[in-house]
C-alpha positions in Angstrom: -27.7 -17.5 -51.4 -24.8 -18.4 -53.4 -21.8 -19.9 -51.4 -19.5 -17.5 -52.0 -22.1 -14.9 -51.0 -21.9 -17.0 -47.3 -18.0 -17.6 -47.1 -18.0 -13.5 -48.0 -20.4 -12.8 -45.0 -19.1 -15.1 -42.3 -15.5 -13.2 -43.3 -16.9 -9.7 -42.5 -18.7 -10.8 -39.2 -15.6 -11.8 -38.0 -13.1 -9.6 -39.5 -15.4 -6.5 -40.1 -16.1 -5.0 -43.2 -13.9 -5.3 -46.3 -13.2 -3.0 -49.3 -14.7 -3.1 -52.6 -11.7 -4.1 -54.0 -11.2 -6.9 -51.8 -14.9 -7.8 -52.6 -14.7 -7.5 -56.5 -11.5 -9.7 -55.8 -13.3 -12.9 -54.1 -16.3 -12.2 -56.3 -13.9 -12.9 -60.0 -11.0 -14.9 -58.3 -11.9 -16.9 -55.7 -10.6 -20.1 -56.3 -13.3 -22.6 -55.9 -16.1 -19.9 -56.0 -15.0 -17.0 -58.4 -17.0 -16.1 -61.4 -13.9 -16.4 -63.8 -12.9 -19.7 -61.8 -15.8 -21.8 -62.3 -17.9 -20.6 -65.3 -17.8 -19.5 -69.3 -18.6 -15.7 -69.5 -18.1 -15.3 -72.9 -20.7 -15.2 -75.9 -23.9 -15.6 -76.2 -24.5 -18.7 -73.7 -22.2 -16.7 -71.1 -22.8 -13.1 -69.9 -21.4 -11.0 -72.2 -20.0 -10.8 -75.8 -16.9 -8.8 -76.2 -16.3 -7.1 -79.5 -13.7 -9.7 -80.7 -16.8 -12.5 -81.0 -19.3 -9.5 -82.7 -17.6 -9.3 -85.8 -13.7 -10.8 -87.4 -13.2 -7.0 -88.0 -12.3 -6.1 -84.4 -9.5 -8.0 -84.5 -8.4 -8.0 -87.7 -8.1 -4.0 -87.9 -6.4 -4.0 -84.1 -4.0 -6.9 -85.6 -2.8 -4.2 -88.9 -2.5 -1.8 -86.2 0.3 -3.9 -84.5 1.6 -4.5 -87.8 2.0 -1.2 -88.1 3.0 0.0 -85.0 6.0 -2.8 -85.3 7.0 -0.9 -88.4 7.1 2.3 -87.0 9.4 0.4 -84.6 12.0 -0.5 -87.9 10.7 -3.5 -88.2 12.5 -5.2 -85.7 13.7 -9.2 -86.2 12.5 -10.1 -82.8 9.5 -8.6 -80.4 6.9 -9.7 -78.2 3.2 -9.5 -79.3 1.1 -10.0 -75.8 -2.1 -9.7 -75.3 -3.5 -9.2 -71.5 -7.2 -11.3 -70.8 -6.9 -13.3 -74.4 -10.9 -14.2 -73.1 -10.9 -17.6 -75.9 -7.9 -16.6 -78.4 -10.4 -14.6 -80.7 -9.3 -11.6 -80.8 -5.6 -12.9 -81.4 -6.7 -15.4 -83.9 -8.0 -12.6 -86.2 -4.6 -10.5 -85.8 -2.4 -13.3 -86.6 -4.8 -14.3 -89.6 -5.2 -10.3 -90.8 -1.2 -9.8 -90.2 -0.1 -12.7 -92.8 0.5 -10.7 -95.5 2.5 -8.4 -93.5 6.6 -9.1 -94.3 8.4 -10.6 -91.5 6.0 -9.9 -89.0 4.9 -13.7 -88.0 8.4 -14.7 -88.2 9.1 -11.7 -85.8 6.7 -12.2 -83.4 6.9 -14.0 -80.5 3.2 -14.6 -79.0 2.5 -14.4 -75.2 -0.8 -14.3 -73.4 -1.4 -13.2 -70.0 -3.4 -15.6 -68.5 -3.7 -17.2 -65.3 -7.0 -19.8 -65.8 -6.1 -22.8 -67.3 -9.0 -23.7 -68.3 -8.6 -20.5 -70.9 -5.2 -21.5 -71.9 -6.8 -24.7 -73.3 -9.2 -23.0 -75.1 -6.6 -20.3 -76.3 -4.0 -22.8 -77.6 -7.3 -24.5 -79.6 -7.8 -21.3 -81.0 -4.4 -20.6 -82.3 -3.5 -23.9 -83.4 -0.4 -23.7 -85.7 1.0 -20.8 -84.0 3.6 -21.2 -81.3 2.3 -19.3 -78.3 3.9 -19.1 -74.8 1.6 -18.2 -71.6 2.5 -16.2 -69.0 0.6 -15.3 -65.4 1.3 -11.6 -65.3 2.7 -8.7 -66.8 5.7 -8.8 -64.7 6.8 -12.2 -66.1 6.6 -11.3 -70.2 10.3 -11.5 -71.9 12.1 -9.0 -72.5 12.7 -6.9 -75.9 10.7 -4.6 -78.0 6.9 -4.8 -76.9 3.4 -4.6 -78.8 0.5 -5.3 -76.1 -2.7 -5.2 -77.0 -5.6 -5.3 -74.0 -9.3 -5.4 -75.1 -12.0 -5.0 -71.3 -9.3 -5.7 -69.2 -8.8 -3.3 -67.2 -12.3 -2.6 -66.5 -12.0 -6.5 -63.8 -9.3 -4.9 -62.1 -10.8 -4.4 -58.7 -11.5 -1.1 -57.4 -11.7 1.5 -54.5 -14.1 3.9 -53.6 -13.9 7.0 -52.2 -16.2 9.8 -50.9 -15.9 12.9 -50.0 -18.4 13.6 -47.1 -18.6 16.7 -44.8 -16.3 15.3 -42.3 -14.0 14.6 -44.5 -12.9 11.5 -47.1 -14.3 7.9 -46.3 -13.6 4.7 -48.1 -17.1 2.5 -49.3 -16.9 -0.8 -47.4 -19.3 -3.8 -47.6 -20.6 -4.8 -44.8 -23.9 -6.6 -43.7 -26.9 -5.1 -42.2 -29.0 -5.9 -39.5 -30.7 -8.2 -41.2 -27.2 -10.2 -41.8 -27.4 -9.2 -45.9 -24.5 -7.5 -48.0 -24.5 -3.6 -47.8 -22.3 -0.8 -48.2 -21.0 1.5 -45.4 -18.6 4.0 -45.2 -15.4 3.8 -43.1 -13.8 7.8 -42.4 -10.3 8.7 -42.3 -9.3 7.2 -45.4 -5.7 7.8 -46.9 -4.8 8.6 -50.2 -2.3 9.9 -52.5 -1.8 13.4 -53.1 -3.1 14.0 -56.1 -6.3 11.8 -55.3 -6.9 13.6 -51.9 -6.8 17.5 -53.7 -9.1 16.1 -56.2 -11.8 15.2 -54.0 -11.1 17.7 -50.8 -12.0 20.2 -54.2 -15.3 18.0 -54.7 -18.6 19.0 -53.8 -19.3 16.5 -50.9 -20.9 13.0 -51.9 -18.5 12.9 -54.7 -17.3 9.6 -54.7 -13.9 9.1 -56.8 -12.9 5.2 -57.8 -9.3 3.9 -57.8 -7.8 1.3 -59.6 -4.4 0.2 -57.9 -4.2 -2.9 -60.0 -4.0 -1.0 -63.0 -2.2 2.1 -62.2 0.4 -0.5 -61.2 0.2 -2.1 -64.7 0.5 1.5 -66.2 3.2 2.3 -64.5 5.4 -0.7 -64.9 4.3 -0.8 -68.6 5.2 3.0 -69.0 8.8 2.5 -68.2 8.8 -0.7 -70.0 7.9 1.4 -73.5 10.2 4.0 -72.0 13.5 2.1 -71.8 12.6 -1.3 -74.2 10.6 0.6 -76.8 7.3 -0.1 -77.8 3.5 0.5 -77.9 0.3 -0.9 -76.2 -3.3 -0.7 -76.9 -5.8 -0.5 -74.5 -9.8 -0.6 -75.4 -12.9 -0.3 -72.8 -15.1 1.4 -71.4 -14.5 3.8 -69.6 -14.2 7.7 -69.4 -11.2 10.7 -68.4 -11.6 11.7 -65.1 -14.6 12.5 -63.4 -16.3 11.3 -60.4 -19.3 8.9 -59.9 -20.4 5.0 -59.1 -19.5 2.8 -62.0 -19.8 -0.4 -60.3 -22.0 -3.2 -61.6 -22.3 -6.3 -62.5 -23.9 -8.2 -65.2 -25.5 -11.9 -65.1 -27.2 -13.8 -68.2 -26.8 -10.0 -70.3 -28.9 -8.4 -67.8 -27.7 -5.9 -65.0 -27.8 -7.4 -61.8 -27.4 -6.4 -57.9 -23.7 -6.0 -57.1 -24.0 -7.7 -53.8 -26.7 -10.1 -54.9 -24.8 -13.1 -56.5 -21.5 -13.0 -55.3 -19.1 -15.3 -57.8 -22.1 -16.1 -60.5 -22.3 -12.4 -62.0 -19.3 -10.3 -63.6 -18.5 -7.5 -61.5 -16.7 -4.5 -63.2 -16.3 -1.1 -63.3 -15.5 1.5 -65.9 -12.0 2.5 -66.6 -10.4 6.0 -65.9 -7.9 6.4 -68.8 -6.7 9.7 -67.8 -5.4 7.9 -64.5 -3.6 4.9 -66.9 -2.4 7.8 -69.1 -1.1 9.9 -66.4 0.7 6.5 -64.4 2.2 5.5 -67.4 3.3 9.2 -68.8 5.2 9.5 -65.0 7.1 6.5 -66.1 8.5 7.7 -69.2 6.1 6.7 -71.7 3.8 8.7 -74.0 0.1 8.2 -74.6 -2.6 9.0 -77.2 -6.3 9.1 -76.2 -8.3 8.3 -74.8 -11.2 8.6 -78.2 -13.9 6.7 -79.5 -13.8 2.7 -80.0 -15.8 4.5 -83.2 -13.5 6.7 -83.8 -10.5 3.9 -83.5 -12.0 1.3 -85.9 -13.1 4.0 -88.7 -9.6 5.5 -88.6 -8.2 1.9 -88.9 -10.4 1.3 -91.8 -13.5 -0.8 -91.0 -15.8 0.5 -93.7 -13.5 -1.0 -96.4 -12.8 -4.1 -94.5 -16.9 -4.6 -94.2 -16.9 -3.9 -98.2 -14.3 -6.4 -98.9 -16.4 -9.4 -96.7 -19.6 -8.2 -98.0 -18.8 -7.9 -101.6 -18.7 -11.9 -102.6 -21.1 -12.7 -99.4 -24.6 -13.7 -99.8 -27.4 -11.1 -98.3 -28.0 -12.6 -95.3 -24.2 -12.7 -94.5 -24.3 -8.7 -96.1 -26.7 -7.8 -93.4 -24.9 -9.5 -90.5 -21.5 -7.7 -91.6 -22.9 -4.6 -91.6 -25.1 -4.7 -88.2 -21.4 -5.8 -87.1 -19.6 -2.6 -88.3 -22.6 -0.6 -87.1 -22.9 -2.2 -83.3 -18.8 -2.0 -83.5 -18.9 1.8 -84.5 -22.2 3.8 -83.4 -21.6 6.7 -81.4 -25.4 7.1 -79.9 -24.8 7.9 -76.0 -25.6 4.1 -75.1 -23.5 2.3 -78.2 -20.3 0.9 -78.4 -18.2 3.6 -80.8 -18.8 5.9 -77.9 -19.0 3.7 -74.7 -15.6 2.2 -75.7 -12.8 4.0 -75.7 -9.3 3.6 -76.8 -5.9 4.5 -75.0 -2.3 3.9 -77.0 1.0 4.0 -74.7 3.8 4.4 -76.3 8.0 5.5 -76.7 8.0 8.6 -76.5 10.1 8.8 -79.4 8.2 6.9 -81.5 5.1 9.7 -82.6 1.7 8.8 -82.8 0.6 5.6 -83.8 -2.4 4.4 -86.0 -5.7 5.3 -85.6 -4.6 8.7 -83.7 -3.8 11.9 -84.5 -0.6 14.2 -83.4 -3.2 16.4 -81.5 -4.4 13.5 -79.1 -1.8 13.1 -77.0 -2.4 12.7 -73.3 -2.5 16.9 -71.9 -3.5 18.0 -74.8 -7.1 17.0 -75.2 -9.4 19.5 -73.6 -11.7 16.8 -71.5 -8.8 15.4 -69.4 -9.2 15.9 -65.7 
């Protein structure tokens, strides 16, 4: 039994059961017990390896895109380049590297991560050593001026809520403990919701259970009018899907799927991303969105077969082969691969057209999947 596992438990036998949200929240955040508190997830001694440490690629292709994007703004002199959960300052590393031979754009920029653990921050400013970064805790407290934000499995540790529609009528999944004092799930009736949410699943077949995201419709909102009034464009890659119903909970521990309730603050807990819900929140506000398609899709438009010719073509064979099982993990669209499991969701003015890597016919209402 872990001891978050037991602070979780004596909670609920006192206070009654609490929401999935509120359990994914003790499970990453708690502060002396929470997975992201007190361990290294990332790479291959962690739990999982996040396309920035696969391949330099990833983030050198998603870097040109915010060089682009920042020219399809006019080039401003001044904007903010953020990136939300900069995991070890990878990902930004590469786009600052890729972006050098982009005009103005370094002397433009003005970096800031979202991050809260300072334990990352250490290993982020190590990372981008000779680059003047600037931290902040939360969306909310980034500068103002034109934005680029870039947000690579993000979204998908935003805690959730579940819903079900049963034949009395919507319930909210609660964990709760059994009779044998254990973790379990329950069901509490007579749950509320908004409008849209509540049509959606009194039209559902019952058992359909339909997950929420507050966190992040927040985030898309807020960010939506920020693109809306400031100017801008964000990037958001993970997996997820566009609309729908069904129990994407899990949680992974050592690269293998675990138990959701069986180690409480030593396993990631996640769950996959609705981008039409993002798109929709952040389209109410004002802003304009692209997607969501293919992390496959994304990259190849962006240009990763060339980039893989150009690191392969002086590179020994050994170094070929691992380049190229890079682009290939990066890009494959087989029904359990990343080019297809990944998916990629651009916010932006609604003046300013489509961005990189998407095309004019995949804006947000006019793709023919979107629930």
């Amino acid at each position: 039994m872990t001891a978050l596992r037991a602070e979780i438990a004596r909670r609920i036998a006192q206070d009654g059961p609490i929401t999935v949200a509120d359990y994914m929240e003790l499970c990453l955040f708690h502060p002396r017990h929470g997975y992201y508190t007190t361990r290294e997830p990332f790479g291959a001694s962690g739990d999982f390896v996040t396309a920035p440490e696969i391949s330099q690629m990833f983030g050198e292709l998603l870097g040109l895109w915010a060089a682009d994007s920042w020219m399809r703004l006019g080039s401003p002199p001044a904007f903010v380049l953020a990136e939300l959960g900069p995991g070890r300052g990878t990902m930004m590393a590469d786009m600052l590297r890729a972006t050098r031979v982009v005009p103005g754009f370094h002397a433009a920029a003005r970096i800031h991560l979202v991050e809260a653990s300072p334990r990352l921050r250490e290993r982020q400013a190590a990372a981008l050593t000779g680059h003047r970064v600037d931290w902040a805790g939360a969306f909310e407290d980034l500068p103002d001026g034109p934005l680029i934000l870039l947000a690579n499995e993000f979204v998908d540790a935003l805690p959730i809520r579940q819903f079900v529609r049963t034949p009395q009528g919507i319930a909210e999944r609660m964990v709760g403990l059994d009779a044998e004092g254990a973790l379990a799930f329950g069901l509490r009736p007579g749950a509320r919701l908004d409008q849209w949410a509540q049509a959606r699943l009194r039209a559902a077949s019952p058992g359909a259970l339909l997950e929420i995201c507050p966190a992040g419709l927040t985030l898309a909102e807020r960010l939506g009018a920020r693109l809306a009034t400031g100017g801008g464009a964000a990037l958001f890659i993970d997996y997820g899907y566009a609309g729908g119903f069904g129990d994407t909970l899990q949680a992974l521990r050592a690269h293998a799927s675990d138990d959701v309730l069986a180690h409480p603050g030593e396993a990631d807990i996640t769950a996959h991303v609705d981008f039409s819900a993002l798109a929709r929140a952040a389209t109410g506000m004002g802003a304009r969105a692209f997607g969501p398609i293919g992390q496959g899709a994304l990259l190849a438009r962006l240009g990763i077969e060339a980039r893989a010719a150009r690191l392969m073509r002086d590179a020994d064979e050994p170094t070929r082969a691992t380049i190229e099982a890079a682009r290939r993990r990066l890009t494959a669209t087989g029904d359990t691969e990343m080019g297809t499991l990944f998916k990629a969701l651009a916010l932006v003015h609604p003046a300013l057209g489509v961005v990189a890597g998407f095309a004019p016919g995949e804006a947000f209402g006019e793709l023919p999947h979107e629930g």
